[in-house]
NUTIMI-975164 format. One record per residue (C-alpha): chain; y, z, x. Coordinates in steps of 0.02 Angstrom, whole numbers, plus 50000, padded with zeros to 5 digits. Layout:
! NUTIMI-975164
c/y/z/x
A/Y/Z/X
...
! end
This chain:
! NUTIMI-975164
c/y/z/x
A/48862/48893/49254
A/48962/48746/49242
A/49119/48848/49181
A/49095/48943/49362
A/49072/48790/49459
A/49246/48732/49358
A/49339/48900/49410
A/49262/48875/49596
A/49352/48683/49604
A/49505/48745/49537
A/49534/48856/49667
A/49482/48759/49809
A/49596/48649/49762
A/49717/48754/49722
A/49689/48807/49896
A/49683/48629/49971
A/49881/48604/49899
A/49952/48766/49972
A/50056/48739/50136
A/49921/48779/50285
A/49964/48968/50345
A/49844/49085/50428
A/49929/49262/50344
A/49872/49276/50161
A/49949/49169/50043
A/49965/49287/49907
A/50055/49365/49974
A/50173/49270/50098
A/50196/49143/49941
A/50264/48998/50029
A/50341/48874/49919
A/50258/48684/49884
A/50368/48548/49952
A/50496/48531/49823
A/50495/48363/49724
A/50569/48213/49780
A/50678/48204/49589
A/50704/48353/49522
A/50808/48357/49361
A/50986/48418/49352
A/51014/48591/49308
A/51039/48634/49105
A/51222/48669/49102
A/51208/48778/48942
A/51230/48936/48913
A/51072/49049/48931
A/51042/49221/48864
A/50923/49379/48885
A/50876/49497/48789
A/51035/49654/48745
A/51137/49592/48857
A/51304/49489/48795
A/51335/49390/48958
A/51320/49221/48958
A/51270/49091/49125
A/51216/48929/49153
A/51066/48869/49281
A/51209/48814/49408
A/51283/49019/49420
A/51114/49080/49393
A/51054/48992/49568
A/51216/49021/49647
A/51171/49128/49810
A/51344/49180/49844
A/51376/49248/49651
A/51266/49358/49572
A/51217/49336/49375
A/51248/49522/49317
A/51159/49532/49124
A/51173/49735/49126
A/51343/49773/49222
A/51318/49955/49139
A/51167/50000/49190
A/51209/50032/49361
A/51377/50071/49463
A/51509/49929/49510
A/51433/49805/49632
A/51611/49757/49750
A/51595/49655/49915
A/51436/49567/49974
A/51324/49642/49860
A/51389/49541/49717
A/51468/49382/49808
A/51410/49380/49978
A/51524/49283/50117
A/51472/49104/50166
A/51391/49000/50266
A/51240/49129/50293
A/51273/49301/50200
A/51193/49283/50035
A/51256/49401/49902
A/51122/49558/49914
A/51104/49584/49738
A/51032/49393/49707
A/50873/49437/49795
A/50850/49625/49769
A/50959/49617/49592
A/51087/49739/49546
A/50956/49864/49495
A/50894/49848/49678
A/50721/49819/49619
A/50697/49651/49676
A/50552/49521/49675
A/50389/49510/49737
A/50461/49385/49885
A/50587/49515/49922
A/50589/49701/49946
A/50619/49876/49838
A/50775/49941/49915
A/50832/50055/49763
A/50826/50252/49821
A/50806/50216/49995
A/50902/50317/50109
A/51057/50241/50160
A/51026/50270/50346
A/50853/50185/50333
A/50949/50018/50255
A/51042/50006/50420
A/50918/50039/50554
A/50817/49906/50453
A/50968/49777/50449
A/51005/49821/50636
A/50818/49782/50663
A/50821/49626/50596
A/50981/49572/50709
A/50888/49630/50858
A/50759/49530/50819
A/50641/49677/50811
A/50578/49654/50631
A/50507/49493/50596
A/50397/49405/50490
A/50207/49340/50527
A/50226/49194/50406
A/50382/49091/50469
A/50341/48997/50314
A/50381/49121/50214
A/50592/49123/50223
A/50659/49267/50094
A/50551/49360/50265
A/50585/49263/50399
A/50781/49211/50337
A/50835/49394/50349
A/50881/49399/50529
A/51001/49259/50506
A/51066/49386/50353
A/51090/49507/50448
A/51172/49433/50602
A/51300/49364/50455
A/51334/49532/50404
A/51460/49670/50463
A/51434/49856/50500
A/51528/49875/50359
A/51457/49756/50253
A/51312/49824/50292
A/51372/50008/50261
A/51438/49972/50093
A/51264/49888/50040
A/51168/50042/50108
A/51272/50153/49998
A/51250/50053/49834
A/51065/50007/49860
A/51023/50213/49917
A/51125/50268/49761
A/51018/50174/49631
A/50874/50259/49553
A/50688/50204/49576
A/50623/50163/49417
A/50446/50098/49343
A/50455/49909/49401
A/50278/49859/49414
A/50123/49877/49293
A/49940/49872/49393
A/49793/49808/49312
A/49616/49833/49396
A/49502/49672/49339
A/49365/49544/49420
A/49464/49410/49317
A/49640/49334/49313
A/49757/49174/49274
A/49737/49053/49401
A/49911/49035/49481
A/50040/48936/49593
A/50173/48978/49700
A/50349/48947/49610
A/50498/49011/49671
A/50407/49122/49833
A/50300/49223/49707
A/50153/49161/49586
A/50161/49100/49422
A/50046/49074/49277
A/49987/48870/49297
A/49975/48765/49146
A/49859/48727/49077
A/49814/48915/49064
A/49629/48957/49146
A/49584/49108/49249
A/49477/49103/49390
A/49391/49268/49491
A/49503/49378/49575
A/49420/49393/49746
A/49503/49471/49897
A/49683/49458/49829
A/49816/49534/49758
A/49920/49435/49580
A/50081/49493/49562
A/50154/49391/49447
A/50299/49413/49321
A/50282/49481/49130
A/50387/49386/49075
A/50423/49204/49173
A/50576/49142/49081
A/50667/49312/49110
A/50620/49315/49284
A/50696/49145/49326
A/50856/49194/49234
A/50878/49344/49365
A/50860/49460/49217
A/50843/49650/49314
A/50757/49736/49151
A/50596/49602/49163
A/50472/49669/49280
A/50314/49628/49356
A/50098/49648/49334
A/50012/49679/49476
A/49831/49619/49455
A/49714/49699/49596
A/49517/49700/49625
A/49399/49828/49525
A/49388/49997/49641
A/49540/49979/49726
A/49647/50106/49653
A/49508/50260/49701
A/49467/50168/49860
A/49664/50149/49889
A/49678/50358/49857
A/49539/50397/49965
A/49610/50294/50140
A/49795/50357/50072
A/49761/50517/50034
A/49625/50566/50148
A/49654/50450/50293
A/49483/50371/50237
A/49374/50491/50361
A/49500/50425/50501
A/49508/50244/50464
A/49678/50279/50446
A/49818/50436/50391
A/49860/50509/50234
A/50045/50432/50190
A/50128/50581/50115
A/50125/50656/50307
A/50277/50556/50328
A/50305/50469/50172
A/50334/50643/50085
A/50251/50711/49913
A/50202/50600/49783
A/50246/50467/49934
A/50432/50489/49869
A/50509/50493/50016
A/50555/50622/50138
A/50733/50631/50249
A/50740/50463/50330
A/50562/50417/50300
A/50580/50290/50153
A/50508/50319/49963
A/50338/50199/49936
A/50273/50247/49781
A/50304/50100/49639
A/50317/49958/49764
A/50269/49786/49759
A/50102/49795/49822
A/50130/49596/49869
A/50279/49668/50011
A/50166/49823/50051
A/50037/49698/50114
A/50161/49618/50194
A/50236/49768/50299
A/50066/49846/50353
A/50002/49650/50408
A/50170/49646/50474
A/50168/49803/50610
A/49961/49756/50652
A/50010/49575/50706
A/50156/49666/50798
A/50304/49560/50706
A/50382/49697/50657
A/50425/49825/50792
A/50580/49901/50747
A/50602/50080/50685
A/50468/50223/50654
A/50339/50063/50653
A/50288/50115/50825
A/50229/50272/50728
A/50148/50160/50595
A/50029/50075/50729
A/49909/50178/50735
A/49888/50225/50564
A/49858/50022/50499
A/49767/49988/50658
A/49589/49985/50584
A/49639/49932/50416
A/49565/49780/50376
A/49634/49661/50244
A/49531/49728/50098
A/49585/49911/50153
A/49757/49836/50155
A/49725/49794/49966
A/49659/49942/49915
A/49806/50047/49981
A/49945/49917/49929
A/49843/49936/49761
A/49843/50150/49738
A/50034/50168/49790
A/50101/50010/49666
A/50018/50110/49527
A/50102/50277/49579
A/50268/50314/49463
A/50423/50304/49587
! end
């Protein structure tokens, strides 16, 4: 009893010090106020696992220069991928890393269709696609990203990102239980002391492996903790259509929800930036392309329904 009533303070307060938002935290994870001293970046030289590169904290968090660990696991990154163009065009590969992965703040663009990476960037210039949580700014930044970039920035992008292969990124884990966690670096981490707490209506992605994460390190993935029941009620409502709650996904989203023409590949995705899309096109922030034909189907989904589907597809191999 008193080890519940422990795990039920710890979370309202880890509650009470989370920036005030109204769009689910865990999933728009909106950074603390940073600290008033923070200490000066390590200047040696850090290492990952088989790799032979070497760069300190200042390259590592250099927006504008991207810390490549496994240059040959993937084709030449030229142009803004790798070094972006200042003030506002931040090198691609920093947030969705060379293997075009990315992190639960950001999105999966690996394997997606070349043509779909340019409607989405033209969408964000038009204002079109948006962001519920302004809060939340690898989101909400991307229109100034994209205003930054050039047609044929943005070309040369699409064809790198489309001509990377999906790849296993994200383990999910059904439980009731799990670490009780902060936001650090727009995603959540494991807090220290260690502790867990129930899982409730949420989603925990979270990284395997912290230190590797932070380094940028593109072979380090992600767990995906989500509720007990979600993955077979996540296949009924995506499969199904959930007796008309909403539509099966591989209508459009193709076979094995791998993608089909234009429509874009979901299976493997962060179930974190799932969430995010289908709250995204209910609240009507994002409008741009083929979400008018997403309306209907995440129209009666309620948040838990959200989980459950965000849930089934993570789990599915890419």
């Amino acid at each position: 009893m008193r080890r519940t009533v422990v795990l039920i303070f710890l979370s309202l307060f880890a509650a009470a010090q989370a920036p005030q938002q109204s769009t689910p935290y865990w999933a728009y994870a909106v950074n603390p106020a940073a600290p008033a001293n923070s200490k000066p970046p390590d200047s040696s030289a850090r290492h990952v696992p088989n790799s032979n590169a070497t760069f300190t904290d200042e390259q590592i968090h250099n927006l504008y220069e991207v810390p490549d660990w496994h240059p040959a696991d993937h084709p030449p990154m030229t142009g803004v991928v790798v070094h972006g163009r200042k003030p506002n065009l931040y090198a691609c590969a920093y947030c969705h890393l060379p293997n075009g992965e990315g992190r639960p703040e950001n999105s999966t663009i690996a394997g997606l269709p070349a043509s779909y990476i340019v409607r989405q960037m033209q969408d964000f210039k038009s204002g079109a696609r948006k962001c519920s949580e302004p809060l939340f700014l690898p989101a909400a930044n991307m229109p100034k990203i994209a205003a930054a970039a050039t047609d044929k920035e943005i070309q040369a992008a699409a064809k790198y990102f489309s001509k990377l292969p999906r790849r296993p990124w994200i383990r999910v884990v059904e439980t009731n239980t799990v670490p009780t966690t902060h936001v650090s670096g727009w995603m959540l981490v494991s807090s220290t002391p260690s502790s867990t707490e129930p899982i409730g209506h949420r989603i925990i992605e979270m990284p395997e492996n912290l230190e590797r994460t932070e380094l940028r390190d593109d072979t380090s993935g992600f767990v995906a903790y989500v509720p007990e029941g979600s993955l077979k009620t996540g296949k009924w409502l995506v499969t199904s259509g959930g007796n008309g709650k909403t539509v099966a996904c591989a209508k459009c989203h193709g076979p094995g929800l791998r993608g089909r023409g234009s429509v874009p590949p979901i299976a493997g995705t962060s179930p974190s930036y799932i969430v995010r899309q289908l709250y995204d096109i209910q609240s009507g922030a994002r409008s741009g392309f083929a979400s008018g034909q997403m309306r209907a189907p995440v129209g009666k989904l309620d948040l838990d329904d959200m989980i459950a589907i965000a849930a089934f597809v993570s789990s599915l191999r890419p």
